[in-house]
C-alpha positions in Angstrom: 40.1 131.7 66.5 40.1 129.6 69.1 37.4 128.7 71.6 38.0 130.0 75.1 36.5 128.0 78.6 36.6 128.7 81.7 37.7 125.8 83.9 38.6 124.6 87.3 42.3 124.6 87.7 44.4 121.5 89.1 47.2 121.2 91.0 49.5 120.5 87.9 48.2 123.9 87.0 50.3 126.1 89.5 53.4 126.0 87.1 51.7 128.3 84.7 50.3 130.5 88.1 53.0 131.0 89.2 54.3 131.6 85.7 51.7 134.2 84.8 52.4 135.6 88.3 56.1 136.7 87.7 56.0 138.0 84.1 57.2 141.4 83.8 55.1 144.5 84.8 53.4 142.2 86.9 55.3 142.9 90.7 52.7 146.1 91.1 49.5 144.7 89.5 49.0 141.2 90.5 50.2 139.6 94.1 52.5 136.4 93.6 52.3 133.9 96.1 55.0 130.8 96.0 53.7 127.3 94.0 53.5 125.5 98.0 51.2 128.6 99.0 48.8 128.0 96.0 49.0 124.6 96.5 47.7 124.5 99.9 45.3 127.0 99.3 43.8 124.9 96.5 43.1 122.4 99.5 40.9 124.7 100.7 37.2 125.1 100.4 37.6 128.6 100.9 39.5 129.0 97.7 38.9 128.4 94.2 41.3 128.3 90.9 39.9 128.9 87.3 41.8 128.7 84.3 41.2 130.3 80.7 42.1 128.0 78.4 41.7 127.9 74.4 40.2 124.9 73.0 41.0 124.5 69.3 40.5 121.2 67.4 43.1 118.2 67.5 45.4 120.2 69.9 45.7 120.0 73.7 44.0 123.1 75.7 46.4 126.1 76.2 45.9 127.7 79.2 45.7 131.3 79.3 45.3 132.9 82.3 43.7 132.3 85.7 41.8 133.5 88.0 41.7 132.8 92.2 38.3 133.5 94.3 38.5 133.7 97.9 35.1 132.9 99.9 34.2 130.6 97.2 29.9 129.6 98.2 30.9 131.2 101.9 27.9 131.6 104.4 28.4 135.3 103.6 27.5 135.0 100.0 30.1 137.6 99.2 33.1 136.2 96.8 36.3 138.2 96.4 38.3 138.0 93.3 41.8 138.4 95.1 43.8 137.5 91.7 43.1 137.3 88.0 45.7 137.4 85.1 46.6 136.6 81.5 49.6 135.4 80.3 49.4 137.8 77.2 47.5 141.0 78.1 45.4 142.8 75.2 44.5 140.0 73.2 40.8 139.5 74.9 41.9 136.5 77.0 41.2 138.5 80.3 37.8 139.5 79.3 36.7 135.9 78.8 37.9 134.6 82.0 36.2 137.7 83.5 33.2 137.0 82.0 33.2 133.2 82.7 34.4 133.7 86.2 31.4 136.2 87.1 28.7 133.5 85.1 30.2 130.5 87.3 30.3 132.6 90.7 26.1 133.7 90.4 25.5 130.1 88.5 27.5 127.9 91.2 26.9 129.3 94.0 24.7 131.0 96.2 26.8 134.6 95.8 25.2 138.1 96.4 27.8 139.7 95.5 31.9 139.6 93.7 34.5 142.1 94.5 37.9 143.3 94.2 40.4 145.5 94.7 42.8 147.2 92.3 45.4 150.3 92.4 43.3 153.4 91.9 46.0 153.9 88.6 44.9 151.1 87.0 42.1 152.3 84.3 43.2 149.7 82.2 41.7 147.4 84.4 39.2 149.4 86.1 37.7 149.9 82.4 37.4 146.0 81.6 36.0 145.6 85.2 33.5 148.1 84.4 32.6 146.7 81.1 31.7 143.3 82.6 29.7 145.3 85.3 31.3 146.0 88.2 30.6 149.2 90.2 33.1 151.7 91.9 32.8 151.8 96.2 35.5 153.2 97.1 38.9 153.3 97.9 39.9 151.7 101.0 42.9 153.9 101.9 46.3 151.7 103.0 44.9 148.3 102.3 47.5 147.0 100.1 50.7 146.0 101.6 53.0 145.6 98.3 56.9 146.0 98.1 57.1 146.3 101.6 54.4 149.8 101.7 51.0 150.4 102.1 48.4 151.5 99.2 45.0 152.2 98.6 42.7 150.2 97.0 39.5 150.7 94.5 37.0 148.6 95.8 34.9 147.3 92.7 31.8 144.6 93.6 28.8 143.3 90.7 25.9 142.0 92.8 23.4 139.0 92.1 20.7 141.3 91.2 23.0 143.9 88.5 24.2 140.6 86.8 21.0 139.0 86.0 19.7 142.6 84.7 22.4 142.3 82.8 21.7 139.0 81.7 18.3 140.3 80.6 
């Protein structure tokens, strides 16, 4: 089993975003931006790219999903996870880069709080968010423009203080 890490993605990285954007089942789960978008948003301080990659002796690191924070160590101290996938659902990889994403955000920087949004229908997801210790809010009715309508969201946040209980 390989090892998994949690790095800072590069440039020569947005291949496999964009990739992991487009696979199928994807177009209603996670947003897709075009490679020049991601580009110039990795430009940005704002913005931050993670990778999951798998580390196994003698071979090159596969990447296997990623991860993109908005408000990356803002003045507000609130991050938002706008996009996270894997390239090959069920096999633990998101759960890792969860995981590592949430110890780099609270370790890094100076973050209160993480949150996200995801469709209300998604319990897949909602389940692993919960497991890493995110919280239900709300729904934010409409705030998801997607395929050209609206649709509500389920805002999820883990603050500073609930992840180092966890931490214990």
């Amino acid at each position: 089993m390989p090892r998994i890490e949690v790095v800072r993605a590069a440039e020569s990285d947005i291949p496999f975003i964009v990739a992991t954007e487009r696979r199928p089942g994807f177009e209603m789960l996670v947003g897709r931006w075009e490679a020049a978008q991601h580009a110039e948003a990795m430009t940005e301080p704002r913005y931050a790219y993670f990778l999951a990659r798998a580390v196994e002796d003698g071979r090159e690191p596969r990447p296997l999903g990623f991860a993109l924070l908005r408000d990356w160590n803002g003045p507000e101290r609130s991050t938002l996870l706008k996009r996270i996938a894997v390239a090959e659902p069920g096999q633990g990889h998101g759960t890792a880069l969860l995981n590592g994403l949430i110890e780099r955000v609270f370790t890094e920087t100076k973050a209160h709080r993480l949150s996200l949004g995801l469709f209300p229908h998604n319990l897949r997801a909602r389940r692993a968010y919960e497991s890493a210790g995110f919280q239900a809010e709300g729904v934010a009715r409409g705030s998801a423009f997607v395929g050209g309508e609206h649709h509500d969201e389920l805002v999820m946040a883990i603050l500073r203080p609930d992840w180092l209980a966890r931490k214990g």
